[in-house]
PALUMKOL-250458 format. One record per residue: x, y, z of N, C-alpha, C, O in turn; residue number from 1. Coordinates in steps of 0.1 Angstrom, whole numbers, always signed. Layout:
! PALUMKOL-250458
REC     nc1     nc2     nc3    cac1    cac2    cac3     cc1     cc2     cc3     oc1     oc2     oc3   resi
REC       X       Y       Z       X       Y       Z       X       Y       Z       X       Y       Z    NUM
...
END
This chain:
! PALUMKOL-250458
REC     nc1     nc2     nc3    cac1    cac2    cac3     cc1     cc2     cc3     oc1     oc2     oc3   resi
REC      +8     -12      +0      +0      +0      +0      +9     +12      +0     +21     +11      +1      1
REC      +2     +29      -2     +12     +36      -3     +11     +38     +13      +0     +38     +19      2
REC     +28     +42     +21     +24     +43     +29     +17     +57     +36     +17     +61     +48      3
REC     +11     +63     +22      +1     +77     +32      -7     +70     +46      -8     +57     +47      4
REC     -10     +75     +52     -24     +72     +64     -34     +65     +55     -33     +69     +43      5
REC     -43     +58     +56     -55     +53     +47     -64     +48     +56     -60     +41     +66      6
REC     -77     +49     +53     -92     +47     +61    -102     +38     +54    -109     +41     +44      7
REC    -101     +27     +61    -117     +19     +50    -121     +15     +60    -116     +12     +70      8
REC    -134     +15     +56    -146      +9     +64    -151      -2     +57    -153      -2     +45      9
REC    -155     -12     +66    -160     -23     +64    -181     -25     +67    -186     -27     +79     10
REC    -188     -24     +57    -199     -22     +58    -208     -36     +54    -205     -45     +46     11
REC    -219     -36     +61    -224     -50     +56    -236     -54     +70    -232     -53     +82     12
REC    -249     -57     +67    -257     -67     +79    -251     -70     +86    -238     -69     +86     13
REC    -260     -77     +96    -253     -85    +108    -252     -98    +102    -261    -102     +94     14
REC    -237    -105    +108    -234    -115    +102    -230    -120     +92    -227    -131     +91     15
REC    -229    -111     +83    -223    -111     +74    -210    -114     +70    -207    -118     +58     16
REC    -201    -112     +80    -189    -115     +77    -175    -103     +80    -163    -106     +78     17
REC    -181     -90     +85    -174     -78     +85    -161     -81     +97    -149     -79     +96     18
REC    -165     -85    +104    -151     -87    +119    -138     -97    +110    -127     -94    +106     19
REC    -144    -108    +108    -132    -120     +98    -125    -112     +87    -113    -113     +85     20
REC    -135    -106     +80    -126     -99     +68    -114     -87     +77    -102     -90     +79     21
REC    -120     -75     +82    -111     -70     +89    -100     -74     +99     -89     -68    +101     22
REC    -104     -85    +104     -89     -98    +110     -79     -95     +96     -69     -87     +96     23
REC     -85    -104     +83     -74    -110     +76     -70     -96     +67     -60     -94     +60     24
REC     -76     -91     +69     -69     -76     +56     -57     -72     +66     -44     -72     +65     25
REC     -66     -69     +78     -53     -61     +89     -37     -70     +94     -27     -66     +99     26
REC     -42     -83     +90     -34     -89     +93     -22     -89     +79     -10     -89     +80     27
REC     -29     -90     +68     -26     -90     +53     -15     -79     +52      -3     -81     +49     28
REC     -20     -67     +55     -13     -54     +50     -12     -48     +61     -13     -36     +60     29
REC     -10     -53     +73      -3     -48     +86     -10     -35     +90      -3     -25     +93     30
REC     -24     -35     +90     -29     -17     +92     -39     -26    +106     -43     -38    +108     31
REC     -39     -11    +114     -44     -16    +125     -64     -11    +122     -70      -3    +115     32
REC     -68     -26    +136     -82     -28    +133     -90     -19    +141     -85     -15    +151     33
REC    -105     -15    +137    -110      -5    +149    -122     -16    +148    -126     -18    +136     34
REC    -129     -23    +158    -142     -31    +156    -151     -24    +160    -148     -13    +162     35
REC    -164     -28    +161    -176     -27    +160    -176     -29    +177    -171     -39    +183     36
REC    -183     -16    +187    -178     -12    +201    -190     -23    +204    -195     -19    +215     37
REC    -196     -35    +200    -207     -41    +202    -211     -42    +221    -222     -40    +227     38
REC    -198     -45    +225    -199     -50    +243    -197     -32    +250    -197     -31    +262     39
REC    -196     -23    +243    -197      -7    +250    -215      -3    +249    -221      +7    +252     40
REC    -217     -13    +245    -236      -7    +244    -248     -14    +253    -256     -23    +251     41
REC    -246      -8    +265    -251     -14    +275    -264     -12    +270    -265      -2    +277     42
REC    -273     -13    +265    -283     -14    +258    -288     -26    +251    -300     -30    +252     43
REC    -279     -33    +245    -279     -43    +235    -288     -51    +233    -295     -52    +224     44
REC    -287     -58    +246    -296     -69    +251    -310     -66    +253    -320     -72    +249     45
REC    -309     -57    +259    -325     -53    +260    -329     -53    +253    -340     -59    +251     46
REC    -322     -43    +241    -329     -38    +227    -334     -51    +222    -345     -51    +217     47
REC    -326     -63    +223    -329     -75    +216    -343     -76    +219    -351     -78    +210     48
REC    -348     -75    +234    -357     -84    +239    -368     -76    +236    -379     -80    +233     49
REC    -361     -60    +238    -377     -47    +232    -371     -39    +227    -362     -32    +232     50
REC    -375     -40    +213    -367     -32    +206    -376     -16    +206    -369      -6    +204     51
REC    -389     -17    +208    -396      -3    +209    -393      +3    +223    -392     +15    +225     52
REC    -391      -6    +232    -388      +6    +243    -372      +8    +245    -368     +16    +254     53
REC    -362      +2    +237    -350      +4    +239    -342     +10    +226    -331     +15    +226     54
REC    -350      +8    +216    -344     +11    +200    -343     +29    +204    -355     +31    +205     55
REC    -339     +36    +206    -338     +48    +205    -325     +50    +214    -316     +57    +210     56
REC    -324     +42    +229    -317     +42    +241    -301     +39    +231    -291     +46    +228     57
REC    -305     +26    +227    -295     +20    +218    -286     +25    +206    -274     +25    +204     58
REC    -297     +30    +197    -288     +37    +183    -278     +49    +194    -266     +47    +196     59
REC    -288     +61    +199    -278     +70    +210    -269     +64    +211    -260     +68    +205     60
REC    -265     +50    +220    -254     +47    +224    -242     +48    +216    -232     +54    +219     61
REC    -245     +39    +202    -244     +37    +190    -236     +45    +186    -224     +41    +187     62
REC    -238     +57    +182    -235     +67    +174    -225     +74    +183    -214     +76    +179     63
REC    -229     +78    +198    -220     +81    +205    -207     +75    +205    -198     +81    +209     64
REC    -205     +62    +202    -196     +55    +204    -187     +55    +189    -176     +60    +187     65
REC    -196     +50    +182    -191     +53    +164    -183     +65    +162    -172     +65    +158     66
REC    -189     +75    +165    -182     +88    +170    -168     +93    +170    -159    +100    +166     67
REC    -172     +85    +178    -159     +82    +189    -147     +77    +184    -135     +80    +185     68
REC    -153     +67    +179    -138     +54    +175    -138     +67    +159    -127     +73    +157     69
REC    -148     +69    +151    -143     +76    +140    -132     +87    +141    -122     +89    +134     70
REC    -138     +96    +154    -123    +104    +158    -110     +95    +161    -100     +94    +154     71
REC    -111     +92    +168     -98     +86    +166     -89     +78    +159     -77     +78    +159     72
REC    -100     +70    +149     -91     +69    +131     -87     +78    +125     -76     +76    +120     73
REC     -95     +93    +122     -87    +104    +115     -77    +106    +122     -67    +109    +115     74
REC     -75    +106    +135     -63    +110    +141     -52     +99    +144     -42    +101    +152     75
REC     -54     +86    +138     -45     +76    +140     -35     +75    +130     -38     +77    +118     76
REC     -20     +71    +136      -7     +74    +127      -7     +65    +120      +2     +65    +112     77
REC     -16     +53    +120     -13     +45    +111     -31     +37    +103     -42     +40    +107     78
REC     -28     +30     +91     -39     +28     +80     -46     +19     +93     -41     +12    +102     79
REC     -61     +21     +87     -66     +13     +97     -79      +7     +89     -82     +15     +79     80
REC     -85      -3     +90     -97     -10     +85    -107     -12     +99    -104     -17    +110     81
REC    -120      -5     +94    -128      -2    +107    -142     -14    +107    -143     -22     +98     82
REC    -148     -15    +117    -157     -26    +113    -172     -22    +120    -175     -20    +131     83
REC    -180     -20    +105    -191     -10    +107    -190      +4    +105    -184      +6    +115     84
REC    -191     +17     +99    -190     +29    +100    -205     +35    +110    -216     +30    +113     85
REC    -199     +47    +111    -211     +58    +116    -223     +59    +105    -234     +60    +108     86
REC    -217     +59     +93    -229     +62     +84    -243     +49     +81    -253     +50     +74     87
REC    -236     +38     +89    -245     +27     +86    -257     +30    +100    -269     +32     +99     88
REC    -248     +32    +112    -258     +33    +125    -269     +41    +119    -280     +36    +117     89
REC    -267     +56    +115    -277     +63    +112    -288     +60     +99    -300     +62     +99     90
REC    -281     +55     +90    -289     +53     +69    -295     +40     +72    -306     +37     +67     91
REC    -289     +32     +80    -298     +18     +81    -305     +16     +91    -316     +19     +93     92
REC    -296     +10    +103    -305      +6    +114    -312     +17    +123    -324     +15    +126     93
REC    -306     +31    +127    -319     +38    +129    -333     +40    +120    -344     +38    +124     94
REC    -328     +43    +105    -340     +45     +96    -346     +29     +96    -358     +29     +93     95
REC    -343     +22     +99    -351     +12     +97    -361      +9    +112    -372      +4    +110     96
REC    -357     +13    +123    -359      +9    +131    -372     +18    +132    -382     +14    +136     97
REC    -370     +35    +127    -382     +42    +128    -394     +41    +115    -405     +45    +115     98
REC    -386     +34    +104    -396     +28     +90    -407     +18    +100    -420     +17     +99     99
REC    -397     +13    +110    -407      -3    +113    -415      +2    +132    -419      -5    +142    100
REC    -413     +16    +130    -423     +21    +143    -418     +21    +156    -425     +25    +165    101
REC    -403     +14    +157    -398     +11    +170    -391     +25    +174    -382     +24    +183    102
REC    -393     +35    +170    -385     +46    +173    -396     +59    +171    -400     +56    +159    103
REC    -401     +67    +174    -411     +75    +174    -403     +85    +164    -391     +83    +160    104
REC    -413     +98    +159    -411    +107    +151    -398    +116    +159    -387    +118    +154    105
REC    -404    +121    +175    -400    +126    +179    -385    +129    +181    -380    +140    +179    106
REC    -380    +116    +187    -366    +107    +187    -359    +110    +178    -350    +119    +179    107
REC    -363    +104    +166    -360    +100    +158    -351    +117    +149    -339    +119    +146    108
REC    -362    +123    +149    -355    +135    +142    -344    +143    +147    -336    +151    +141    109
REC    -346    +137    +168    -335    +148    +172    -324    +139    +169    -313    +144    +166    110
REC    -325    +123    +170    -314    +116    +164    -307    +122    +149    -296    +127    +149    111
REC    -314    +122    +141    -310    +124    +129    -303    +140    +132    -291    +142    +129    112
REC    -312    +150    +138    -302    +163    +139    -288    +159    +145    -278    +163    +140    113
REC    -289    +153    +155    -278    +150    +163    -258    +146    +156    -247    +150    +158    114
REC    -268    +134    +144    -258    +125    +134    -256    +136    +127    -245    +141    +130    115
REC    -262    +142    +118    -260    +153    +104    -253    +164    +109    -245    +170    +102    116
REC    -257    +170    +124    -247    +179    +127    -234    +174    +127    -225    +179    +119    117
REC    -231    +164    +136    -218    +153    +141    -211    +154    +131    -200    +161    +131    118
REC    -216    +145    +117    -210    +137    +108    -202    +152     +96    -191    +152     +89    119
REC    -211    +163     +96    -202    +174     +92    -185    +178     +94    -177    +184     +86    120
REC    -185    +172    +107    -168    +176    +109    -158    +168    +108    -146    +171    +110    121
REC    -165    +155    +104    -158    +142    +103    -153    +144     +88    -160    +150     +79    122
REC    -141    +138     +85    -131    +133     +72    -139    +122     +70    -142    +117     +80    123
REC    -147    +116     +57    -147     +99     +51    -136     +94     +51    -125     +98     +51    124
REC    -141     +84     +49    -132     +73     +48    -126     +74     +31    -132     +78     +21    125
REC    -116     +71     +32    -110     +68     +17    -115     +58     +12    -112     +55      +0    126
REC    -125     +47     +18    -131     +37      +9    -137     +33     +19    -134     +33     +31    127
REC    -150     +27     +11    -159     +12     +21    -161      +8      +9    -162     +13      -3    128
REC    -161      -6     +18    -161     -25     +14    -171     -25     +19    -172     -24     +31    129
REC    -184     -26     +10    -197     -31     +13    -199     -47     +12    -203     -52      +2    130
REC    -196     -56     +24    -200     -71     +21    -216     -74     +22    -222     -72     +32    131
REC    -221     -78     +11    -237     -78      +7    -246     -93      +9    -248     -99      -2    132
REC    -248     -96     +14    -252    -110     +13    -266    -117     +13    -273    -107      +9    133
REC    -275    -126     +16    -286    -130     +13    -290    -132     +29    -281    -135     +37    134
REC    -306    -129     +32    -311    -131     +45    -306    -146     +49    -305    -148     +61    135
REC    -301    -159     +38    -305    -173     +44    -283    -175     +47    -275    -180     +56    136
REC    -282    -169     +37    -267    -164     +43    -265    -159     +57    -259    -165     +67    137
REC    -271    -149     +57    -266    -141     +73    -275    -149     +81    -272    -150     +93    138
REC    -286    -156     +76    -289    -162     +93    -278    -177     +95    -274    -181    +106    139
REC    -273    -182     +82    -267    -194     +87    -252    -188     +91    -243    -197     +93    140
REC    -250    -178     +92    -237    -173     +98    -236    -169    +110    -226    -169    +117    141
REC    -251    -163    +114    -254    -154    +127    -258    -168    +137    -256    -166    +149    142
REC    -261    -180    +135    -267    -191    +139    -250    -201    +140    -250    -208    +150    143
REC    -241    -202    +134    -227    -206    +137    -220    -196    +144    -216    -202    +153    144
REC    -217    -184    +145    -212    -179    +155    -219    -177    +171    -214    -171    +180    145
REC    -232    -183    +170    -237    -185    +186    -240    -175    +197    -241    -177    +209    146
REC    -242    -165    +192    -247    -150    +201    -257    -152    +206    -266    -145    +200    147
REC    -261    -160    +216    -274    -158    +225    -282    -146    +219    -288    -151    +210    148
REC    -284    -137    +220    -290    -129    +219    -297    -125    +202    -308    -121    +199    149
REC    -287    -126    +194    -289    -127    +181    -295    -138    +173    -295    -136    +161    150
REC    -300    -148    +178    -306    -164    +178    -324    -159    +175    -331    -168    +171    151
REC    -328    -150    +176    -340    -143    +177    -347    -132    +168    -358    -129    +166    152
REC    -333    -128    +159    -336    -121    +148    -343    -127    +139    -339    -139    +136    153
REC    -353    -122    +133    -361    -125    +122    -357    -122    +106    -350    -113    +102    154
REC    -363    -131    +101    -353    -130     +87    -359    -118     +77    -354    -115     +66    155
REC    -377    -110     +82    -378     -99     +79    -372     -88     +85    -373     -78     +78    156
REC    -366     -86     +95    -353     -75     +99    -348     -74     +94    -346     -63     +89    157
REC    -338     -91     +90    -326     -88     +79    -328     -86     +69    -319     -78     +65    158
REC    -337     -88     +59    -345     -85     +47    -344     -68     +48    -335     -62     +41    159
REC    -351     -62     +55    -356     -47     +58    -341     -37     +56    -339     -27     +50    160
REC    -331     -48     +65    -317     -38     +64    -310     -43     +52    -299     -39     +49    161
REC    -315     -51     +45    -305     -55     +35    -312     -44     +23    -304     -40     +14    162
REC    -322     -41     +22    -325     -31     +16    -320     -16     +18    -315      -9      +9    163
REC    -321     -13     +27    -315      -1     +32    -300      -1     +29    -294      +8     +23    164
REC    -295     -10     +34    -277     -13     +32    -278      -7     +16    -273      +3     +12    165
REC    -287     -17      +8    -284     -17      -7    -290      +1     -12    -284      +7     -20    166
REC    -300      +5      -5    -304     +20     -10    -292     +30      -4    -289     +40     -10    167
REC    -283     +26     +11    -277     +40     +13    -264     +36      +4    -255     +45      +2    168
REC    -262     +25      -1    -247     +25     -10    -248     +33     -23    -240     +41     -27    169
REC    -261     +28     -30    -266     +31     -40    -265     +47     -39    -260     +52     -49    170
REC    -268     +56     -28    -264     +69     -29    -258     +74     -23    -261     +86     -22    171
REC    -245     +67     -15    -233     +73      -9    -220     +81     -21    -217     +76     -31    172
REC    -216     +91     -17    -211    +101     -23    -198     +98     -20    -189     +95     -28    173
REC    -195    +100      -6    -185    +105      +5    -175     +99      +1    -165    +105      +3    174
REC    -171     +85      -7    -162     +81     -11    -162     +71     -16    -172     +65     -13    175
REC    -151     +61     -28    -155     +52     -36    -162     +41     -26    -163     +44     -14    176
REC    -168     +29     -30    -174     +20     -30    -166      +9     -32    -157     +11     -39    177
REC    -167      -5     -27    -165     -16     -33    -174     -30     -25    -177     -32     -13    178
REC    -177     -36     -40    -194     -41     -30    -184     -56     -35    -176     -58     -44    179
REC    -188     -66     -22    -186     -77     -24    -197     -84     -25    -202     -84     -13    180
REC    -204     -92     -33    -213    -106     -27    -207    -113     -22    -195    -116     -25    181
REC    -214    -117     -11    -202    -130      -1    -211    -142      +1    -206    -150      +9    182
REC    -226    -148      -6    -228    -155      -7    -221    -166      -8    -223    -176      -1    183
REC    -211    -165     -18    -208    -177     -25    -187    -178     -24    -180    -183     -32    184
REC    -183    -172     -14    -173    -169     -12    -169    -173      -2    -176    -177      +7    185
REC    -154    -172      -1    -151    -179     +15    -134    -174     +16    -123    -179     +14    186
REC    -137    -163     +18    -123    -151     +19    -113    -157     +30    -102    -153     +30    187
REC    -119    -169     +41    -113    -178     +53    -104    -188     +47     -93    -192     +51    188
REC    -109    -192     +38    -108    -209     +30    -100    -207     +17     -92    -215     +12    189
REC    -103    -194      +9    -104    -195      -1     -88    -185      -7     -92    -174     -12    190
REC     -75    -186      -6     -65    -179      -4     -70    -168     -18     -67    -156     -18    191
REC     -77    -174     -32     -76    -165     -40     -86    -158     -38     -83    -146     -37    192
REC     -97    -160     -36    -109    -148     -31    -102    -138     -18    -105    -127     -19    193
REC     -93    -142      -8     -91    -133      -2     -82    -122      -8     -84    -110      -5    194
REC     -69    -128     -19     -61    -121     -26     -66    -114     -31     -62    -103     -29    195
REC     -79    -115     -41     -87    -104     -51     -92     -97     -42     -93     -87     -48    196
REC     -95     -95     -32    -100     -84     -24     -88     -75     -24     -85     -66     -32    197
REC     -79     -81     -12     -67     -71     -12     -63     -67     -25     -60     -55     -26    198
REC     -62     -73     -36     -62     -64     -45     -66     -59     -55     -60     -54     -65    199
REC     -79     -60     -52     -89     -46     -53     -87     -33     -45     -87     -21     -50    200
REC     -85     -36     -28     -84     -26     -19     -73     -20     -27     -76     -10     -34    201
REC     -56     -25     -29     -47     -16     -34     -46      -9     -45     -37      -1     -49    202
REC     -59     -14     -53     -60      -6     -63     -64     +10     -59     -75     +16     -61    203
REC     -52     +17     -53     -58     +31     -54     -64     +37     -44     -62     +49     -40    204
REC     -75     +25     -39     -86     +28     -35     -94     +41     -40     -97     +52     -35    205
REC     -96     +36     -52    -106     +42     -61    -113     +40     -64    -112     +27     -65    206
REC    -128     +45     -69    -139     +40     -76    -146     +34     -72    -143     +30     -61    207
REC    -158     +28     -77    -171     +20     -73    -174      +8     -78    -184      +9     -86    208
REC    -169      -7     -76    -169     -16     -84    -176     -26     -76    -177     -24     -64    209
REC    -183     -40     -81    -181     -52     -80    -178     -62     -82    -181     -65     -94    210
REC    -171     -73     -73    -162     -81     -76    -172     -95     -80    -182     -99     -74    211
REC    -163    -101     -93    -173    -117     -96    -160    -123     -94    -150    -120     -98    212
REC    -163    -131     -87    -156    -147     -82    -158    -156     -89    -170    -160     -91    213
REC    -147    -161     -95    -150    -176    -104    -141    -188     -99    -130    -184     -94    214
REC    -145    -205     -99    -139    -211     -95    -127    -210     -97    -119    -218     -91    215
END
């Protein structure tokens, strides 16, 4: 890579696959990892169990936290691959959460003021990796990694955000794109699917592309 500073985010559903890919890139090209602050959201759980009386409590946390780790990537001396961005908390799972009624008008808009103020002072990322995959995908992935709590998601949730994922890419500006399908892929197993990622990523990190996988 060159060695300027460089920023990508890793975007994608739950389950999907976003934590493993960011292991093997960071491990690949030696840039350090920022994860997804999942165990900083004392919320979580509940949210699982009520999502209308906690979905508002939760994104807040969310975003406060995303925030958070986002400042401190612009200001990190070295390339980093992030897992999850700020702009997913707000374009997907809050909007979806208030599409599907669990978040009031109210909330909701001071949320959205909250994010759109925030996200003004923030640098993008020089790239996201959108990993895209199918509801029967992410449940048989979310169902092997064993999360008590995530055993309960319904496969119209994931349906709902996989739309959303696909509408806020479809009009993200802020910086190139690169969409993976990961249905049919296995970036763990598979030494040349992981190589064509990485390089894709060194390509530049430019532009808006998708990658086809052939045996």
């Amino acid at each position: 890579m060159e060695p300027k500073h460089k920023y990508v985010a890793v975007a994608g559903n739950i389950g999907v696959g976003k934590t493993t890919l960011v292991e093997l890139l960071c491990k690949n090209l030696n840039w350090e990892p920022f994860f997804e602050p999942m165990s900083e959201n004392p919320y979580l759980v509940d949210f699982y169990k009520d999502m209308e009386k906690w979905a508002f409590h939760s994104q807040i946390s969310f975003l406060i936290h995303r925030l958070r780790i986002h400042h401190s990537i612009i200001n990190h001396p070295n390339s980093v691959f992030q897992d999850r961005s700020v702009y997913e908390d707000a374009e997907v799972f809050a909007r979806n959460l208030f599409l599907q009624k669990q978040i009031n008008p109210r909330d909701y808009a001071t949320y959205r003021e909250l994010y759109e103020t925030l996200v003004r002072f923030l640098p993008p990322p020089d790239l996201v990796i959108y990993l895209k995959a199918s509801v029967e995908t992410l449940k048989s992935r979310i169902a092997l990694r064993g999360r008590e709590f995530e055993q309960t998601i319904s496969s119209d949730y994931l349906a709902n955000l996989n739309t959303l994922y696909d509408d806020w890419i479809d009009n993200f500006s802020l910086c190139p794109v690169l969409t993976i399908p990961s249905d049919n892929i296995d970036f763990v197993c598979n030494p040349d699917h992981l190589n064509l990622i990485l390089q894709k990523v060194k390509d530049k990190l430019s532009g808006s592309e998708t990658l086809s996988f052939t045996e």
